[in-house]
Backbone of each chain as ProteinMPNN parsed JSONL, in Angstrom:
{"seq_chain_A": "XXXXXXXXXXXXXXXXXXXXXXXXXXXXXXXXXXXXXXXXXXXXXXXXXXXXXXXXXXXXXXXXXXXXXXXXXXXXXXXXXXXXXXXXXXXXXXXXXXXXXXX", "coords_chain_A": {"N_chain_A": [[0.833, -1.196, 0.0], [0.404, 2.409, -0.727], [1.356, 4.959, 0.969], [-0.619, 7.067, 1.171], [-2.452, 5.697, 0.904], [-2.006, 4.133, 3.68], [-2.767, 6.452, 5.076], [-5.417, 6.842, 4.611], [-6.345, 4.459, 5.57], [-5.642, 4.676, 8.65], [-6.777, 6.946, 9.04], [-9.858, 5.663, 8.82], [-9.819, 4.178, 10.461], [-9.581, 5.135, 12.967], [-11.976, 6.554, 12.809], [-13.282, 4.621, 13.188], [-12.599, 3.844, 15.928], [-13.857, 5.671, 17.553], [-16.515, 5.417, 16.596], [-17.159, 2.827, 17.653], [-16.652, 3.663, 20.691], [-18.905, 5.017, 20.718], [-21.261, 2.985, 20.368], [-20.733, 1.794, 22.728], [-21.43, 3.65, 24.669], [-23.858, 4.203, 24.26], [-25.136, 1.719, 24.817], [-23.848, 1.449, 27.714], [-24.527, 3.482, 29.035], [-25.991, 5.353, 32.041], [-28.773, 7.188, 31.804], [-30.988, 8.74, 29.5], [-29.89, 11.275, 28.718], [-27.298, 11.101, 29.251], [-26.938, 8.866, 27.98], [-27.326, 10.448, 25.338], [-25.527, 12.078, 25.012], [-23.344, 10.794, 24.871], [-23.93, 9.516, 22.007], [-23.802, 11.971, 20.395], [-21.671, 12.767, 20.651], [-19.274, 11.162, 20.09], [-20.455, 9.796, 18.199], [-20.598, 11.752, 16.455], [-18.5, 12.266, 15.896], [-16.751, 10.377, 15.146], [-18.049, 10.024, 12.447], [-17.534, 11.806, 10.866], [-14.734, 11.893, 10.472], [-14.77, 9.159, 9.677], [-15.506, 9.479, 6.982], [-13.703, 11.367, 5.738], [-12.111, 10.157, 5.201], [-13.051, 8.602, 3.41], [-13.355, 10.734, 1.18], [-10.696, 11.432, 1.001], [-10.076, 9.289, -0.275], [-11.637, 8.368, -2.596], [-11.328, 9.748, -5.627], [-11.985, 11.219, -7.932], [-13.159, 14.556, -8.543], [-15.797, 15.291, -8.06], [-17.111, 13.497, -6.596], [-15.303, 14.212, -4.334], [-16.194, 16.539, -3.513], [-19.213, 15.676, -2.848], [-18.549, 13.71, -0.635], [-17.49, 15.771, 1.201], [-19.713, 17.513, 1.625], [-21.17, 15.284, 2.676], [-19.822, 15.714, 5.066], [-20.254, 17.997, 6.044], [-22.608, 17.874, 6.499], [-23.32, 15.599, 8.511], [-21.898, 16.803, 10.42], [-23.908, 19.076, 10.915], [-26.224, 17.955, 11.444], [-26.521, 15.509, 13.688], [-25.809, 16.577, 16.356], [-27.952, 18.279, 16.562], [-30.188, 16.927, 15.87], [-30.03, 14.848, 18.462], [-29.863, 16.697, 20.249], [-32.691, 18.013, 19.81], [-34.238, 15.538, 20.099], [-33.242, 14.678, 23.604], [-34.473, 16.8, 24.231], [-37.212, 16.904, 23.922], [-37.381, 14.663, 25.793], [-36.778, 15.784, 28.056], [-38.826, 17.908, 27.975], [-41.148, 15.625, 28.63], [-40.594, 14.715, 31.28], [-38.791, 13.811, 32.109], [-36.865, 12.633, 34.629], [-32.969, 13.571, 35.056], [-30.77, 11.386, 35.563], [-29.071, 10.625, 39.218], [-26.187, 10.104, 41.203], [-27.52, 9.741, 43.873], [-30.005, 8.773, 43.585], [-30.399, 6.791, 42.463], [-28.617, 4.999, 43.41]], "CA_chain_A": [[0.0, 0.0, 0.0], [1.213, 3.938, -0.759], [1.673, 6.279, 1.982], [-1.865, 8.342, 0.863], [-3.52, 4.683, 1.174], [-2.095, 3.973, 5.109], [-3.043, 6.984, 6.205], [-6.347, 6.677, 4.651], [-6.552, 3.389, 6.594], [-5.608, 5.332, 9.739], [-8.295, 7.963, 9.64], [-10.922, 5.141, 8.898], [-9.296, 3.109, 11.913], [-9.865, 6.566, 14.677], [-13.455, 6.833, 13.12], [-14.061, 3.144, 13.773], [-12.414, 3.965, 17.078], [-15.168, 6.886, 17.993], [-17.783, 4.589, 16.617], [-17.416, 1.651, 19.182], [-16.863, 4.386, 21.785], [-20.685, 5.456, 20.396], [-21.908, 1.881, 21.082], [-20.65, 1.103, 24.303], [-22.012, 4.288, 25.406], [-25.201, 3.869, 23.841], [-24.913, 0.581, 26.016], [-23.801, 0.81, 29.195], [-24.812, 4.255, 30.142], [-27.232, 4.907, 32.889], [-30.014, 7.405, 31.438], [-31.117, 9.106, 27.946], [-29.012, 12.211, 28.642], [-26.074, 10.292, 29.119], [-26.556, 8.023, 26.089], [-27.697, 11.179, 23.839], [-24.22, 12.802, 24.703], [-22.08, 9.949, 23.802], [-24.177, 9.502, 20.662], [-23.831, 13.076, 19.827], [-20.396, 13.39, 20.312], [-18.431, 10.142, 19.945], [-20.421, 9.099, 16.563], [-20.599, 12.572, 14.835], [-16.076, 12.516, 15.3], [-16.65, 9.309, 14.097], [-18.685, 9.868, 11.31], [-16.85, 12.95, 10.57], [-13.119, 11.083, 10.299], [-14.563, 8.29, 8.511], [-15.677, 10.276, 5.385], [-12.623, 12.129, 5.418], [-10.692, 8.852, 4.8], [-13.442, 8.124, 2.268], [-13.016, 11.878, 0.663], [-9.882, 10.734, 0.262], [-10.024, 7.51, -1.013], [-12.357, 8.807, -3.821], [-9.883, 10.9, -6.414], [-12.626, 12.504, -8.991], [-13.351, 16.082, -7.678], [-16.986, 15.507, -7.761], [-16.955, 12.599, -5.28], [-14.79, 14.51, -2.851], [-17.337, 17.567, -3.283], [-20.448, 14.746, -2.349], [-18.231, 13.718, 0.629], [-17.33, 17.278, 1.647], [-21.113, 17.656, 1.751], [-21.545, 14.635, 3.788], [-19.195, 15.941, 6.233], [-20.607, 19.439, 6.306], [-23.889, 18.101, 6.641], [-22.904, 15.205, 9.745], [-21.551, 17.751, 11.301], [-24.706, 20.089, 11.584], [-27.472, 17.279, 11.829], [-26.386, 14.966, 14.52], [-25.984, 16.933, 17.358], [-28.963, 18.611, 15.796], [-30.846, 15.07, 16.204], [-29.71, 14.688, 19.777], [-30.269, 18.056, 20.928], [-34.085, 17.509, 20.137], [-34.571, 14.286, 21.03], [-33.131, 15.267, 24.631], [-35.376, 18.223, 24.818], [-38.365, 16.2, 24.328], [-37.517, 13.911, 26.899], [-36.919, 17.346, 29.161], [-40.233, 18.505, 27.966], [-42.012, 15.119, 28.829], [-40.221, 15.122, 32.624], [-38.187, 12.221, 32.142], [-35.529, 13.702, 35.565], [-31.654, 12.834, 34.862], [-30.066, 9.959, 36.703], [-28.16, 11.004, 39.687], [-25.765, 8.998, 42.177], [-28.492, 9.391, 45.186], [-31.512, 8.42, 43.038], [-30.253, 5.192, 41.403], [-27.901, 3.904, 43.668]], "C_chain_A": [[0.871, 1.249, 0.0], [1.013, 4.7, 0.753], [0.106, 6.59, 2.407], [-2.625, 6.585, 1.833], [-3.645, 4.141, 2.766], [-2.306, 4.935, 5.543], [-4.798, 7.463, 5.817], [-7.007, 5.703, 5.92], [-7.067, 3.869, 8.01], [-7.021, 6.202, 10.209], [-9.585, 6.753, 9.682], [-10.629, 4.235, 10.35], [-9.622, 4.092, 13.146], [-11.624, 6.286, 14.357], [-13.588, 5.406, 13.398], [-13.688, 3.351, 15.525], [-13.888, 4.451, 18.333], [-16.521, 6.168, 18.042], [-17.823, 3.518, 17.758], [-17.239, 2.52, 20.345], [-18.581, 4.72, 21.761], [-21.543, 4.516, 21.242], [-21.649, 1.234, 21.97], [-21.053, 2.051, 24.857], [-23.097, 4.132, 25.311], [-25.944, 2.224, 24.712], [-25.12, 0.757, 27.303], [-24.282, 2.589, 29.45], [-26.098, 4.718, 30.977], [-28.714, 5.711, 32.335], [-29.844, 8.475, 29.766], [-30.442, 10.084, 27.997], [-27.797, 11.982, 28.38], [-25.914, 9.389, 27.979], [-26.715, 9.336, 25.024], [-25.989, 11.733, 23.811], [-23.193, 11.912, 23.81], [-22.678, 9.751, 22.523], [-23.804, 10.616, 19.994], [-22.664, 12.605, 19.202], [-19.755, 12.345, 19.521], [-18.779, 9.509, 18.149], [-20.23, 10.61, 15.934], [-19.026, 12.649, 14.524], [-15.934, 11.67, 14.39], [-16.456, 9.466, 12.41], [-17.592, 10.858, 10.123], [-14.924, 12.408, 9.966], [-13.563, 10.09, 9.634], [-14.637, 8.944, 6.958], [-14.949, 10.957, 5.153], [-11.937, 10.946, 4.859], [-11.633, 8.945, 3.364], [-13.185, 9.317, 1.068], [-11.903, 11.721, 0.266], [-9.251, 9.963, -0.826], [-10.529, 7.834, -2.384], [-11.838, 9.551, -4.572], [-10.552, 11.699, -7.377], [-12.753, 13.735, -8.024], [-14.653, 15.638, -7.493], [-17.379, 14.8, -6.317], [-16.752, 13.351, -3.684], [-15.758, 15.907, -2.544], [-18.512, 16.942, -2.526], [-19.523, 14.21, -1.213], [-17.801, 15.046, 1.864], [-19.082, 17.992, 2.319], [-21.68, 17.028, 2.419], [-20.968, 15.084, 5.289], [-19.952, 17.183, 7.187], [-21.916, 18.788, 6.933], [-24.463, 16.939, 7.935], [-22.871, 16.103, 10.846], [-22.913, 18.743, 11.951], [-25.964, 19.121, 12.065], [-27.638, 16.47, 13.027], [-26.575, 15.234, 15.459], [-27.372, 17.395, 17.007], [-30.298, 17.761, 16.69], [-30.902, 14.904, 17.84], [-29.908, 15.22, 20.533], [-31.977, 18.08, 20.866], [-34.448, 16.47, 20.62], [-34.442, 14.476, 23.221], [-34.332, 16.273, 25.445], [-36.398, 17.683, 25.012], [-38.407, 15.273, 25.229], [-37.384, 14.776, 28.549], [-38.338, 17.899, 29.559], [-41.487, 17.674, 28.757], [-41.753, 14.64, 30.484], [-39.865, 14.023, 32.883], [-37.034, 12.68, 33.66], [-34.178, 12.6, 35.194], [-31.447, 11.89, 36.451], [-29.11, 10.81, 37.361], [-27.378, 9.794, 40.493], [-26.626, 8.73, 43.332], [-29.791, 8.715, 45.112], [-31.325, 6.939, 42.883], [-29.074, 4.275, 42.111], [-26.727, 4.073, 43.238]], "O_chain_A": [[1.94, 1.247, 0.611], [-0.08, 4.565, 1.303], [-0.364, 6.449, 3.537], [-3.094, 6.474, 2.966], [-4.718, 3.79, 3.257], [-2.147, 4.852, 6.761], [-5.4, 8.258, 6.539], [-7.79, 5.994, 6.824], [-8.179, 3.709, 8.513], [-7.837, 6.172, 11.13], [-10.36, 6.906, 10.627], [-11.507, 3.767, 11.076], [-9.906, 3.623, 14.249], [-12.425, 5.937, 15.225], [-14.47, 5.308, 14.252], [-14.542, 2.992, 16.336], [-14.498, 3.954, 19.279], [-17.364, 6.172, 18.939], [-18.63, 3.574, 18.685], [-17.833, 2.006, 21.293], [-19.311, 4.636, 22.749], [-22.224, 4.765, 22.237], [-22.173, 0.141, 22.18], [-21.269, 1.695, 26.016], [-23.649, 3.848, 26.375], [-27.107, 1.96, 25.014], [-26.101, 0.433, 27.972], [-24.305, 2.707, 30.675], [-27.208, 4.425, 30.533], [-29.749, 5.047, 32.38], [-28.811, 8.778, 29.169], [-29.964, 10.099, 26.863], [-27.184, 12.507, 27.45], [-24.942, 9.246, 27.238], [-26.221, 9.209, 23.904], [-25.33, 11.781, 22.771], [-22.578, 12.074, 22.757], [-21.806, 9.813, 21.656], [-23.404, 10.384, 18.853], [-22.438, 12.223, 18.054], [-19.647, 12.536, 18.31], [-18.029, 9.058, 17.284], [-19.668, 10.64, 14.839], [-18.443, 12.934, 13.478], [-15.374, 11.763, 13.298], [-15.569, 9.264, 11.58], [-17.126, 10.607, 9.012], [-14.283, 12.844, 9.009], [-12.787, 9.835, 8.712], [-13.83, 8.799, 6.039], [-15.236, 11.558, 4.117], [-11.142, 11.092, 3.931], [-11.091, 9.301, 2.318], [-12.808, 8.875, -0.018], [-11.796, 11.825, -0.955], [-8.41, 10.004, -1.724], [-9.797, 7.55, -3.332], [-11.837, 10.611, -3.946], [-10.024, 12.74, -7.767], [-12.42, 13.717, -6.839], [-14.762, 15.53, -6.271], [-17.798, 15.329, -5.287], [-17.352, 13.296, -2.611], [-15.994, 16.243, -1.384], [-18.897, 17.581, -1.546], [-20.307, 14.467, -0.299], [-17.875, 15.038, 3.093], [-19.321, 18.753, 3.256], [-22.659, 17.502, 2.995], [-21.513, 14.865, 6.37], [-20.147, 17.301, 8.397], [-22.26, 19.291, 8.002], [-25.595, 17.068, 8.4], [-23.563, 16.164, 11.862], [-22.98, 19.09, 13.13], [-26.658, 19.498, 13.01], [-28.742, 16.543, 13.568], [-27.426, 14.559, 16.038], [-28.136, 16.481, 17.318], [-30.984, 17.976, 17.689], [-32.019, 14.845, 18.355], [-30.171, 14.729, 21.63], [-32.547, 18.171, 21.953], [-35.05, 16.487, 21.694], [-35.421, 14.394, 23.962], [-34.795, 16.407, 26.578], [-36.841, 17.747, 26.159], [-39.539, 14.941, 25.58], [-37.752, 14.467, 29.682], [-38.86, 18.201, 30.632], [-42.439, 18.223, 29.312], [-42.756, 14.166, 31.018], [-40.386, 13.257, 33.694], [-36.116, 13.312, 33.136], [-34.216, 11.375, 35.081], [-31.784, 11.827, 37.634], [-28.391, 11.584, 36.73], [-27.839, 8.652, 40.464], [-26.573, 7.61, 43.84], [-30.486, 8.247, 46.014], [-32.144, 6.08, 43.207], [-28.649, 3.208, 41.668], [-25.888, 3.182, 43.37]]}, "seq_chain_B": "XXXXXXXXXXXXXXXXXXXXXXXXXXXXXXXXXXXXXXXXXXXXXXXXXXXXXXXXXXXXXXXXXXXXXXXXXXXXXXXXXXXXXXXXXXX", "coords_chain_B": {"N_chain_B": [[-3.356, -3.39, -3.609], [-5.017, -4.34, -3.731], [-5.814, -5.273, -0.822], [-5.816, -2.812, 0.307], [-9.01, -2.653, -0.681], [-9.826, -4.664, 1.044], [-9.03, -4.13, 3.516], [-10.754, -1.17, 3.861], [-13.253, -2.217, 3.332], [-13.55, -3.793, 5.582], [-13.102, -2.14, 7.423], [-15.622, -0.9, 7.172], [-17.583, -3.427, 7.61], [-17.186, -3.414, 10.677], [-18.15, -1.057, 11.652], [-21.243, -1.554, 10.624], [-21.194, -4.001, 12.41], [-21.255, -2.353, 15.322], [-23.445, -0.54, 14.646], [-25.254, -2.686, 14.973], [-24.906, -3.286, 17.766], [-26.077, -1.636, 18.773], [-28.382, -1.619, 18.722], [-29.305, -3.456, 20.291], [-29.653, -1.766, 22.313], [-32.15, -0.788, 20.979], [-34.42, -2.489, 21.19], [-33.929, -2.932, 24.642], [-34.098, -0.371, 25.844], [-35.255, 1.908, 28.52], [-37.457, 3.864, 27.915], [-38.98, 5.905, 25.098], [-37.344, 7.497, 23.9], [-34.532, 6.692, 24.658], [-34.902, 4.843, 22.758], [-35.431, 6.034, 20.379], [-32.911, 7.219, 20.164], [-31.108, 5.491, 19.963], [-31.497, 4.169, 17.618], [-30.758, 6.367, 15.789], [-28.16, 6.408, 15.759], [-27.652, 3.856, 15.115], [-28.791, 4.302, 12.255], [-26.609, 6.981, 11.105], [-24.13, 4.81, 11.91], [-24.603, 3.182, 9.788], [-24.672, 4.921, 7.419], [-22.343, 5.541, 7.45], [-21.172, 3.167, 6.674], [-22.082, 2.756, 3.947], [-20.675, 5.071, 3.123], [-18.406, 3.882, 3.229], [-18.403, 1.321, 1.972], [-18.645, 2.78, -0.677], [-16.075, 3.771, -1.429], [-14.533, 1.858, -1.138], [-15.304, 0.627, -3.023], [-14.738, 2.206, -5.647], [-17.151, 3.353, -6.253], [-18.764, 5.698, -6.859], [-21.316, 6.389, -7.324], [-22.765, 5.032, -5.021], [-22.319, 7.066, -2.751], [-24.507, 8.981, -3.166], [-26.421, 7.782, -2.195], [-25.478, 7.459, 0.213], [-26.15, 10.097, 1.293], [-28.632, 10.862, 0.531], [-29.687, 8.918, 2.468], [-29.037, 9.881, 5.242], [-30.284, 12.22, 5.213], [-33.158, 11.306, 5.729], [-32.663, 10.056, 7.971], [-31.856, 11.855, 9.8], [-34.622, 13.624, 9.494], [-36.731, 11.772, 10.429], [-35.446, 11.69, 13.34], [-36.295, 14.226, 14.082], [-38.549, 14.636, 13.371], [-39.662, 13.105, 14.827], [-39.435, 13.441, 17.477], [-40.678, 16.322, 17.668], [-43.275, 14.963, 17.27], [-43.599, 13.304, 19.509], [-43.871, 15.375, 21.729], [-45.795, 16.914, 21.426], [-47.691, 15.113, 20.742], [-48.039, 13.61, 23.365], [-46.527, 10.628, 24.584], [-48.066, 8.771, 23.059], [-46.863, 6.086, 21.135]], "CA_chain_B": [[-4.19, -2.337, -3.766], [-6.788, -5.74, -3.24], [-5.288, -5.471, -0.124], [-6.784, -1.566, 0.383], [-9.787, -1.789, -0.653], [-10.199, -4.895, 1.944], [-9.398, -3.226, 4.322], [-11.725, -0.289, 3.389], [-14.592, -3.478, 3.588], [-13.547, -4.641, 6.817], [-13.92, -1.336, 8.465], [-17.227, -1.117, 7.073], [-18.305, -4.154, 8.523], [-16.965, -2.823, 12.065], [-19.589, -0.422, 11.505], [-22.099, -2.588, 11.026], [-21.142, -4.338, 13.727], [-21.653, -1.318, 16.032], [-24.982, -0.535, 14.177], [-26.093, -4.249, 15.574], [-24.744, -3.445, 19.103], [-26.988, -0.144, 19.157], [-29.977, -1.864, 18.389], [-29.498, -4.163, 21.731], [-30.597, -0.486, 23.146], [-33.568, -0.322, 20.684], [-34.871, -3.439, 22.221], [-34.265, -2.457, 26.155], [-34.322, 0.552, 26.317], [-36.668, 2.052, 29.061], [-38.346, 5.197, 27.277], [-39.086, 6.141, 23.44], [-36.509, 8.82, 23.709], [-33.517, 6.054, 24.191], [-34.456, 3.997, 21.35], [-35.08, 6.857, 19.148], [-31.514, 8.064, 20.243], [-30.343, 4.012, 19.16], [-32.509, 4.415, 15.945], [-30.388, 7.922, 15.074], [-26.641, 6.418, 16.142], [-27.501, 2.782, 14.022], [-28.83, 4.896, 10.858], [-25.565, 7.273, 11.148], [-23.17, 3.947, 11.635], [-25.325, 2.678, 8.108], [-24.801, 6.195, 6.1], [-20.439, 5.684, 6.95], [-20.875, 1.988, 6.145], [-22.826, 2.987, 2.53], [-19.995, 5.667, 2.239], [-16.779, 3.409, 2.66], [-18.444, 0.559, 0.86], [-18.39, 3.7, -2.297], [-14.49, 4.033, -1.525], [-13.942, 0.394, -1.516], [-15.374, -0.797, -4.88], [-14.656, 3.1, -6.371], [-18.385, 3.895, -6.875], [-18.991, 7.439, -6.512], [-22.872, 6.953, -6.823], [-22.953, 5.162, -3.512], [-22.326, 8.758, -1.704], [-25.423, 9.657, -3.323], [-27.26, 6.865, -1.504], [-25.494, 7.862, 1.551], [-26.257, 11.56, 1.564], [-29.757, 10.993, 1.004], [-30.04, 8.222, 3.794], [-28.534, 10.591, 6.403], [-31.474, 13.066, 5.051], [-33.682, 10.512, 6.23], [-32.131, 9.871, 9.241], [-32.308, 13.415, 10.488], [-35.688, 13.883, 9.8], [-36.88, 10.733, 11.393], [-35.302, 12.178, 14.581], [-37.017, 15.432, 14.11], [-40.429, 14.652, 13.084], [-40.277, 11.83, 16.168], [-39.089, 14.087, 18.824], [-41.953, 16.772, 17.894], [-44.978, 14.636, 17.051], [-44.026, 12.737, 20.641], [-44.371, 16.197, 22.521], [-46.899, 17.08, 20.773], [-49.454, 13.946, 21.153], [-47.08, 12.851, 24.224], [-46.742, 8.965, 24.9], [-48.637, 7.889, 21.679], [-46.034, 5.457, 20.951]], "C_chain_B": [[-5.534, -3.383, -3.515], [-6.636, -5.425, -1.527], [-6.034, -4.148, 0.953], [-8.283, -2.104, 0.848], [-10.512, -3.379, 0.691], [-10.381, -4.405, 3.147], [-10.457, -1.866, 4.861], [-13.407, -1.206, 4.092], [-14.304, -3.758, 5.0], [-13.773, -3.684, 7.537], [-15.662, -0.838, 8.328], [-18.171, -2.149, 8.024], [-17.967, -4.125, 10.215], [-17.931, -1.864, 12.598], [-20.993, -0.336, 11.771], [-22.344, -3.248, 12.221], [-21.546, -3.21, 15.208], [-22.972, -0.841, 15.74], [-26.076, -1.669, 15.189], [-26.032, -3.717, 17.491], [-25.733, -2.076, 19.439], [-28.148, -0.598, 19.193], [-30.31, -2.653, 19.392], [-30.067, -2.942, 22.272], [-31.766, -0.283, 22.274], [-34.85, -1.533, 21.21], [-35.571, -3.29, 23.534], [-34.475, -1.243, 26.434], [-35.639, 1.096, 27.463], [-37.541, 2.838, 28.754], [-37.975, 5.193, 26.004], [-37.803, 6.816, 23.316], [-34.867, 7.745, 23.392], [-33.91, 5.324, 23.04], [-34.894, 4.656, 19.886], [-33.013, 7.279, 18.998], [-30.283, 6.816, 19.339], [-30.473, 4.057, 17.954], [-31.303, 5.371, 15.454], [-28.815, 7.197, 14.973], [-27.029, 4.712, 14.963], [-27.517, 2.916, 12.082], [-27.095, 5.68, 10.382], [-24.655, 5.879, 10.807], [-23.636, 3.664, 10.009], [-24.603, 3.523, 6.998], [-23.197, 6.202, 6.24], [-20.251, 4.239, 6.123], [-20.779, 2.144, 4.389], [-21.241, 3.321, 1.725], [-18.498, 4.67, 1.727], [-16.549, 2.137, 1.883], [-17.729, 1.456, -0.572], [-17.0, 3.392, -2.237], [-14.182, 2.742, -1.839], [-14.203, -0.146, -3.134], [-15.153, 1.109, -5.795], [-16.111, 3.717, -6.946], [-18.772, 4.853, -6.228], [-20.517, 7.339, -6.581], [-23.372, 6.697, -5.71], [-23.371, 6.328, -2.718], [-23.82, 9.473, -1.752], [-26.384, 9.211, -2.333], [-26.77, 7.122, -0.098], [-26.17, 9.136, 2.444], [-28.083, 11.291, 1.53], [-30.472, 10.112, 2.461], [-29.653, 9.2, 5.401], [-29.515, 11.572, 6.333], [-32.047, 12.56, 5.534], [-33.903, 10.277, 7.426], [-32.233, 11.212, 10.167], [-33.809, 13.712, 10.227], [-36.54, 13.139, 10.473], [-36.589, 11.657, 12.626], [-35.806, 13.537, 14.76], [-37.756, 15.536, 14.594], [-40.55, 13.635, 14.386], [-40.515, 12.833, 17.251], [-40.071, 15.354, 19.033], [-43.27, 16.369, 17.85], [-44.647, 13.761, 18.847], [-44.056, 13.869, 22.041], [-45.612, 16.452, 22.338], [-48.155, 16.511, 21.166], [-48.575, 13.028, 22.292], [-47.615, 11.612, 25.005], [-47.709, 8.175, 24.071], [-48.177, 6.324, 21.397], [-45.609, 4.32, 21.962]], "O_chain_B": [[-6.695, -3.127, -3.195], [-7.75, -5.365, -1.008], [-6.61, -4.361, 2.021], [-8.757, -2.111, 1.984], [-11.613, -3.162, 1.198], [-11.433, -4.238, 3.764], [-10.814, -1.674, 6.023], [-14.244, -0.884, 4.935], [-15.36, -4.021, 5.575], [-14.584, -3.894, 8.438], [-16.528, -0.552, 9.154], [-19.075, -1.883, 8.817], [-18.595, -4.903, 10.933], [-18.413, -1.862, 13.731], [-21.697, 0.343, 12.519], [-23.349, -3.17, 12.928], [-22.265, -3.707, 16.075], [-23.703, -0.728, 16.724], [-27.132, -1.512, 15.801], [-26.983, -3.813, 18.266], [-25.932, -1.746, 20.608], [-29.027, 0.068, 19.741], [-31.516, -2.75, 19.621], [-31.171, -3.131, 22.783], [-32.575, 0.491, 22.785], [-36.005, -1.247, 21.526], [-36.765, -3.366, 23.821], [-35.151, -1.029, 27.441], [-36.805, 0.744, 27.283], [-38.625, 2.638, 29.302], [-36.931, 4.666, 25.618], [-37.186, 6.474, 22.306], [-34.186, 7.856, 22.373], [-33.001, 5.204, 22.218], [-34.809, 4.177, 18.755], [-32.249, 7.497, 18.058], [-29.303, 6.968, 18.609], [-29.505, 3.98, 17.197], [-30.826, 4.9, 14.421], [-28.228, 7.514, 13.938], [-26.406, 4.732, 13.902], [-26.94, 2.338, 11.16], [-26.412, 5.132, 9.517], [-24.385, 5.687, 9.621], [-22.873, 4.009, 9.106], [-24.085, 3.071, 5.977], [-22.587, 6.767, 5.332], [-19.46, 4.09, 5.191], [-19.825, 1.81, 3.686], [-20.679, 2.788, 0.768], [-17.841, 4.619, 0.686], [-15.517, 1.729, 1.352], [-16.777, 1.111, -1.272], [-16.648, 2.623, -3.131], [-13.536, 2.523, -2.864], [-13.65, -0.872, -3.96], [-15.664, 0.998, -6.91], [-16.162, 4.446, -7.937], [-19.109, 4.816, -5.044], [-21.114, 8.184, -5.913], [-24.164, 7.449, -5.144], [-24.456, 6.524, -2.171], [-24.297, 10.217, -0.895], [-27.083, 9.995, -1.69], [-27.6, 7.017, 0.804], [-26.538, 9.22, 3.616], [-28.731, 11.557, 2.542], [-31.38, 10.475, 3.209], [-30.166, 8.941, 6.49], [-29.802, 11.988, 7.455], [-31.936, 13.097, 6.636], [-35.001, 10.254, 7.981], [-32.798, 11.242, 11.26], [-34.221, 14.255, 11.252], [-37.257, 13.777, 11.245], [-37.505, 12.413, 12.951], [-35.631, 13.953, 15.905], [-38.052, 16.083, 15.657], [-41.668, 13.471, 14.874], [-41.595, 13.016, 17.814], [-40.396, 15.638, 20.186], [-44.238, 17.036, 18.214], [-45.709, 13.633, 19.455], [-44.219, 13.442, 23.184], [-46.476, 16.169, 23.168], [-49.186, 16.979, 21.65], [-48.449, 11.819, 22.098], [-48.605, 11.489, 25.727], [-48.092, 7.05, 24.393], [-49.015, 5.423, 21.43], [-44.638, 3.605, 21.715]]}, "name": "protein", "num_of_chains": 2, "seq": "XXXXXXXXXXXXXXXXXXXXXXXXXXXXXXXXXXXXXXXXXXXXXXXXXXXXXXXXXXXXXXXXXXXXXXXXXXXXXXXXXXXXXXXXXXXXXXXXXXXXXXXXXXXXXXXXXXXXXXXXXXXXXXXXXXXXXXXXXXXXXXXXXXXXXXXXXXXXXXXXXXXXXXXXXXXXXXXXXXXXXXXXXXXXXXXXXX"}
């Protein structure tokens, strides 16, 4: 493999990183506040570093314009996503998990 | 360069794999709100899988299919999170 191609690798290897950080939070943590954050955060780096590798990887201009566009558009929807979802569970009086409540 | 675009495939299906482990929370979860939040983080893992399939076999129309699935995916979590204030506990 060239140079360009291991450090493609690399970036897709951090966002796979971010991503299983996603789903073990999305897992083990204790209430929907706490899972929306790690979803926010941990998949949009993800998401965000994988399509850079793929932006990459892809060598027409148009391609890397339609991944440039995925990135841009990761970037604003996710948290986006998360940030409502949250709110409506604010709105419907779901109360966050504390250490005195839950043990 | 076979060698690439496996690699390329194999983190895809790592992906996937994480997609699957999100959906154990759409299952248990105890409120709508977590397994919309599973729903939003399994679609996402899907729309990188789509893209690094494109990179792997060189097909640039993939992206297209990604970009609109991530459209999808955001409005889903939209339209959920106001129609369940809205008409709250429907669901």
């Amino acid at each position: 493999m060239t140079p360009v191609e291991w450090a493609i690798v690399a970036l897709a290897l951090l966002g796979a990183f971010f991503g299983a950080v996603a789903a073990i939070g999305i897992v083990r943590m204790p209430d929907i506040y706490t899972r929306a954050h790690a979803a926010s955060k941990s998949d949009t780096l993800g998401a965000v570093l994988t399509i850079a590798a793929v932006a990459l990887a892809l060598e027409s201009n148009l391609s890397t314009v339609k991944s440039v566009f995925l990135i841009v558009f990761m970037f604003i929807t996710n948290p986006t996503a998360a940030h409502a979802i949250a709110r409506a569970a604010q709105e419907q009086g779901i109360e966050p998990w504390t250490k005195e409540g839950d043990g | 360069m076979v060698e690439f675009s496996t690699a390329l495939l194999a983190i895809a299906a790592a992906f996937v794999l994480f997609a699957v482990v999100a959906l154990y929370r759409v299952f248990v979860g105890p409120t709508i709100h977590d397994r919309v939040i599973a729903v939003n983080v399994a679609g996402t893992n899907t729309v990188i899988a789509i893209a690094l399939v494109a990179a792997a076999f060189e097909e640039s129309t993939f992206l297209d299919v990604a970009l609109v699935y991530a459209l999808l995916n955001f409005l889903l979590s939209i339209a959920f999170s106001k129609f369940n204030v809205e008409h709250g506990g429907v669901l």
